[in-house]
C-alpha positions as CSV (number, residue, x, y, z in Angstrom):
1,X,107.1,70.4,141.7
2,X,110.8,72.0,142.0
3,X,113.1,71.3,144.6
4,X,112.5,74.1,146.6
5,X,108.7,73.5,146.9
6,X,109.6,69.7,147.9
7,X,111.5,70.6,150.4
8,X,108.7,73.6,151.3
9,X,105.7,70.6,151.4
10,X,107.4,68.0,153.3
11,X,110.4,69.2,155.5
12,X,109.9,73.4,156.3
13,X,106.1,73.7,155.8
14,X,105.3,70.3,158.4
15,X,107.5,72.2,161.2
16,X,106.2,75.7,160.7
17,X,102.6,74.4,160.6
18,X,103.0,71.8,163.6
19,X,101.7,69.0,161.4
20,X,104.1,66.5,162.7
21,X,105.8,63.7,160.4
22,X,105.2,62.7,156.8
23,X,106.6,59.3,155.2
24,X,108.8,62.1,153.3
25,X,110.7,63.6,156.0
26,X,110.3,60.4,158.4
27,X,112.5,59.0,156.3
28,X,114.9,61.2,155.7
29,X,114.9,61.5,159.4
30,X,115.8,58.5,160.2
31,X,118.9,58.3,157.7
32,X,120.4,61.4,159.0
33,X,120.3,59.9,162.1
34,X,122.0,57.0,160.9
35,X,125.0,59.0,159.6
36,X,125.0,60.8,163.3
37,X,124.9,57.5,165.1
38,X,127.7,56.7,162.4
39,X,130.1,60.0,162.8
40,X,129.2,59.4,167.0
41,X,130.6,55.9,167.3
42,X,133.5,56.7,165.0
43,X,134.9,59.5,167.3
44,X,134.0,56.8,170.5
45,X,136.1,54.2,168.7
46,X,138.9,56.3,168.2
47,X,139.0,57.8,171.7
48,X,138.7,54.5,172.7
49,X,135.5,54.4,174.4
50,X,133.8,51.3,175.9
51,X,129.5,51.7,175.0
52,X,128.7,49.7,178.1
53,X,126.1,50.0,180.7
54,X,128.0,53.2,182.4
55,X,128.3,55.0,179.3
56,X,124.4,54.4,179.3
57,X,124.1,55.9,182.8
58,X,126.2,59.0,181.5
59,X,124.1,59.5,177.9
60,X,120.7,59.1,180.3
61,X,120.2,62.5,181.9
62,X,121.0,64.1,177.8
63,X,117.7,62.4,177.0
64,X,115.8,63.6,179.3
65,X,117.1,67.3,178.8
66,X,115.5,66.1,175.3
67,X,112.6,64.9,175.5
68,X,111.5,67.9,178.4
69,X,112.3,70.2,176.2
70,X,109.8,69.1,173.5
71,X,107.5,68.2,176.5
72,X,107.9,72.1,176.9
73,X,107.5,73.6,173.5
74,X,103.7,70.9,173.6
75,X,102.9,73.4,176.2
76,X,104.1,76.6,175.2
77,X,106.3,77.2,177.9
78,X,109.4,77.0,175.8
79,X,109.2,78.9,172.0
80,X,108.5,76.7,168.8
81,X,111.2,77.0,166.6
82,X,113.7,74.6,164.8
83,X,116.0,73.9,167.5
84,X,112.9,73.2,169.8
85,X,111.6,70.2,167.4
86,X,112.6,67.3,165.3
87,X,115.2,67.3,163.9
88,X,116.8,70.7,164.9
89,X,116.7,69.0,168.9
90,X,118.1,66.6,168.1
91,X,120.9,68.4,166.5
92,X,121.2,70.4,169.4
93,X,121.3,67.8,172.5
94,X,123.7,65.6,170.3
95,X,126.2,69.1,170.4
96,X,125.4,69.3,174.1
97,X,126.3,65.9,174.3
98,X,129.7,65.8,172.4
99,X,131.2,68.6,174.3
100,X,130.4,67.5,177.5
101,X,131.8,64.0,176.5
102,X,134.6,65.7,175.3
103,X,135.3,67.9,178.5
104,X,134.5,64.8,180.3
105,X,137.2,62.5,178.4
106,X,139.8,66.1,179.5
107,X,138.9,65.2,182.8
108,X,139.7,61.6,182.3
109,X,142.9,61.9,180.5
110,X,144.8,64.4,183.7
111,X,142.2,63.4,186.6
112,X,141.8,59.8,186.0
113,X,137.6,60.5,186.8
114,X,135.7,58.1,184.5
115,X,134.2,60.4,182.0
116,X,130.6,58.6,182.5
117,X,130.5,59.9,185.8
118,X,131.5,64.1,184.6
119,X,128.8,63.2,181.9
120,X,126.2,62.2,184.3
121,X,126.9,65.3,186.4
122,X,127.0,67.7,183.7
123,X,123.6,66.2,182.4
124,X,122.0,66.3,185.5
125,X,122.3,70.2,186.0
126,X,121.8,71.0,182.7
127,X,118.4,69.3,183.6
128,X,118.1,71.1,186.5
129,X,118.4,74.3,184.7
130,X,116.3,73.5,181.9
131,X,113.1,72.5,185.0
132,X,114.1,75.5,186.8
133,X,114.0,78.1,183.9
134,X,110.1,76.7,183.3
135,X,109.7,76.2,186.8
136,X,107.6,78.6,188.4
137,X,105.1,77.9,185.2
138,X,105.1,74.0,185.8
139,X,101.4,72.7,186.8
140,X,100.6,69.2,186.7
141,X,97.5,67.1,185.9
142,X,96.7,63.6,184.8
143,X,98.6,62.0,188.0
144,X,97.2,58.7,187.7
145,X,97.5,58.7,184.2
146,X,101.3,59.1,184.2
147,X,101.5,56.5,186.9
148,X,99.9,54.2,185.0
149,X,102.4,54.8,182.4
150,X,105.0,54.2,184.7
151,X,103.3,51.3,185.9
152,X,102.2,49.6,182.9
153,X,105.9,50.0,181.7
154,X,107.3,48.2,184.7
155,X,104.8,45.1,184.8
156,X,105.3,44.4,180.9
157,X,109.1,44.5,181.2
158,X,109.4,42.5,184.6
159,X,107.1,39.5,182.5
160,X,109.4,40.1,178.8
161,X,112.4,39.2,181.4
162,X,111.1,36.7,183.4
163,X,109.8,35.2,180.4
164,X,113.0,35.6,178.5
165,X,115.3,34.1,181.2
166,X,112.5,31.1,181.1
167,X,112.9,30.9,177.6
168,X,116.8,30.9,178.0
169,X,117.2,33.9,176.1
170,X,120.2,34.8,177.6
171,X,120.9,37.1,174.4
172,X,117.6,39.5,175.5
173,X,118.2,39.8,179.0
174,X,121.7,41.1,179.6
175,X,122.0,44.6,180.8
176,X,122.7,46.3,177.8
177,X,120.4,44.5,175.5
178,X,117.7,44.6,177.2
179,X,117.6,48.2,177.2
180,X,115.7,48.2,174.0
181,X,112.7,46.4,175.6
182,X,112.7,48.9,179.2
183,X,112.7,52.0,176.5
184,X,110.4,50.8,174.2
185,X,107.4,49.3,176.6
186,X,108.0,52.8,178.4
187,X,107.3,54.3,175.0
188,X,104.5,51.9,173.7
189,X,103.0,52.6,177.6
190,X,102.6,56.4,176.8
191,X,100.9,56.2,173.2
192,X,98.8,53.3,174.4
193,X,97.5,55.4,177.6
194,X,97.4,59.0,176.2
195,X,95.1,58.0,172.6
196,X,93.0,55.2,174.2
197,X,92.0,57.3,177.4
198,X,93.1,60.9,176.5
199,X,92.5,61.3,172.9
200,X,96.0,62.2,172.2
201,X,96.4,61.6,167.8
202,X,99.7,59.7,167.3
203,X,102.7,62.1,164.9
204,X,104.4,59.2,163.1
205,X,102.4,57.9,160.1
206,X,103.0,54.0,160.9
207,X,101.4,54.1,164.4
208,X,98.8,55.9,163.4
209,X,97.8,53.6,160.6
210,X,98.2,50.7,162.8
211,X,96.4,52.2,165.7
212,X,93.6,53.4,162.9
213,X,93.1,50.0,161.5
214,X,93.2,47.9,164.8
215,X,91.0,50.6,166.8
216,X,93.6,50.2,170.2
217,X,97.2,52.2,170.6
218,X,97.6,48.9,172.7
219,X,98.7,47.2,169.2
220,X,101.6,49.4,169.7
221,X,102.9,46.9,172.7
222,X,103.2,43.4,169.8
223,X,104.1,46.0,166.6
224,X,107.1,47.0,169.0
225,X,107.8,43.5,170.0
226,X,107.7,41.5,166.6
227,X,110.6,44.0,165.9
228,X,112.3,43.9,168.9
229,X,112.9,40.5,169.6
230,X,114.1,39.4,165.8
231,X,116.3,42.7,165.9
232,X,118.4,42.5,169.0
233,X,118.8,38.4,168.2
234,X,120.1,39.5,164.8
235,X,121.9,42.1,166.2
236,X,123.6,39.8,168.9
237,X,124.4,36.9,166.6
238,X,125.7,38.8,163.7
239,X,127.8,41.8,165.2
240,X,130.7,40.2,166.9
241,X,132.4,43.5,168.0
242,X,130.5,43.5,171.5
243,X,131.5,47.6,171.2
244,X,129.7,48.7,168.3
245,X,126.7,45.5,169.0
246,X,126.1,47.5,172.7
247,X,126.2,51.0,170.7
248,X,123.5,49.6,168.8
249,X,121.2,49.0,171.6
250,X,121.8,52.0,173.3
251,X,121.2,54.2,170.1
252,X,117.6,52.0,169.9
253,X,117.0,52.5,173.4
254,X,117.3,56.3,173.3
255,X,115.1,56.4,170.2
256,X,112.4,54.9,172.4
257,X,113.4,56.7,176.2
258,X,113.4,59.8,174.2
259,X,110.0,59.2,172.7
260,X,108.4,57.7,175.7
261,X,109.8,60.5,178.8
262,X,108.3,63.2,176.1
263,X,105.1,61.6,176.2
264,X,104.4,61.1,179.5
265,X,105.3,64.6,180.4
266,X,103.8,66.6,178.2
267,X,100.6,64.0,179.6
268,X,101.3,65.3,183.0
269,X,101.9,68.8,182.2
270,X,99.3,71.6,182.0
């Protein structure tokens, strides 16, 4: 196999047909990501920027404008192309993102308006554009479903922090840390409910071994955990710059928002 037929099999070929992810491109993926997460927090760190709770608030509504998008394209109501799926959306949200920062950091510097704030705002009607453009072709089914989601989500996190502040895991349950755990339970909520009562098949080759060899996406819930719980303890004992140790957590808690808000609306969309 030459390189251009590599790169045919396992990174053009898997978005053209739909087939969703191989180990192949999962991989390489994940460590392009890395050098974005890497190029993002250099630019914060020189402008200065404290990753904090707010800065979450103001990256929020850009994930959302994500994972709807995608929720769109599963229902044909936006067009399936590269910049509509992984990793070309990606690509694009993150340049959505950066100039938005970057206006709202301009605004900062002569208005003295936290940038977080201009970030939020520009987020939020980018969102409302993005449900208004589709809007007159939105329908909605599986209510309950999504509800349960939601609910599921909410219970399972309200017992990880009760149970960590029992614990005295003081590490897991500040606001930025525990981030991980709200995104990720919201994520595991939506693959457990849409393959065990829906009959939804799982894209990433992991889950879907795990969920094939233990019969239940519910196994998704302690897979998610037994990483979780080691990771942000390493991550909070080992990282002593409390900047780049928060950046961390958001960029794990956006992986699984991002994940999770797609799945439970392309559940609830017709």
């Amino acid at each position: 196999m030459n390189l251009m037929d590599f790169i045919n099999k396992y990174y053009l070929l898997p978005i053209k047909l739909n087939e969703g992810y191989n180990f192949v491109n999962s991989i390489t993926y994940a460590l392009v990501a890395v050098g974005i997460l890497y190029v993002i927090y250099k630019g914060l760190e020189k402008a200065n920027i404290k990753v904090n709770f707010k800065f979450f608030i103001g990256l929020f509504p850009f994930i959302l404008l994500g994972s709807s998008i995608r929720a769109f394209v599963d229902h044909n109501l936006y067009a399936y192309n590269f910049w509509t799926v992984s990793p070309g959306i990606y690509l694009l949200i993150t340049g959505i993102f950066a100039a938005c920062f970057t206006i709202g950091l301009i605004i900062q510097k002569f208005r003295n308006f936290e940038f977080w704030k201009t970030l939020f705002g520009a987020g939020l009607l980018f969102n409302i554009v993005n449900f208004a453009v589709v809007g007159t072709k939105l329908k909605f089914e599986n209510q309950p479903y999504g509800a349960l989601i939601v609910f599921l989500a909410v219970i399972i996190t309200s017992a990880l922090y009760f149970a960590f502040k029992k614990l005295n895991w003081s590490w897991a349950t500040k606001k930025v840390s525990f981030l991980p755990f709200i995104a990720h339970m919201l994520d595991a909520s939506a693959t457990f409910v849409a393959v065990d009562f829906l009959g939804a098949v799982e894209e990433h080759p992991l889950p879907v071994a795990a969920t094939s060899f233990f019969g239940t996406a519910a196994i998704m819930y302690l897979l998610k955990l037994i990483v979780l719980i080691p990771a942000v303890w390493l991550i909070n004992r080992e990282i002593q710059n409390k900047n780049f140790r928060n950046y961390i957590f958001v960029a794990i808690a956006t992986l699984g928002f991002a994940e999770g808000m797609r799945d439970l609306l392309t559940l609830i969309l017709i």
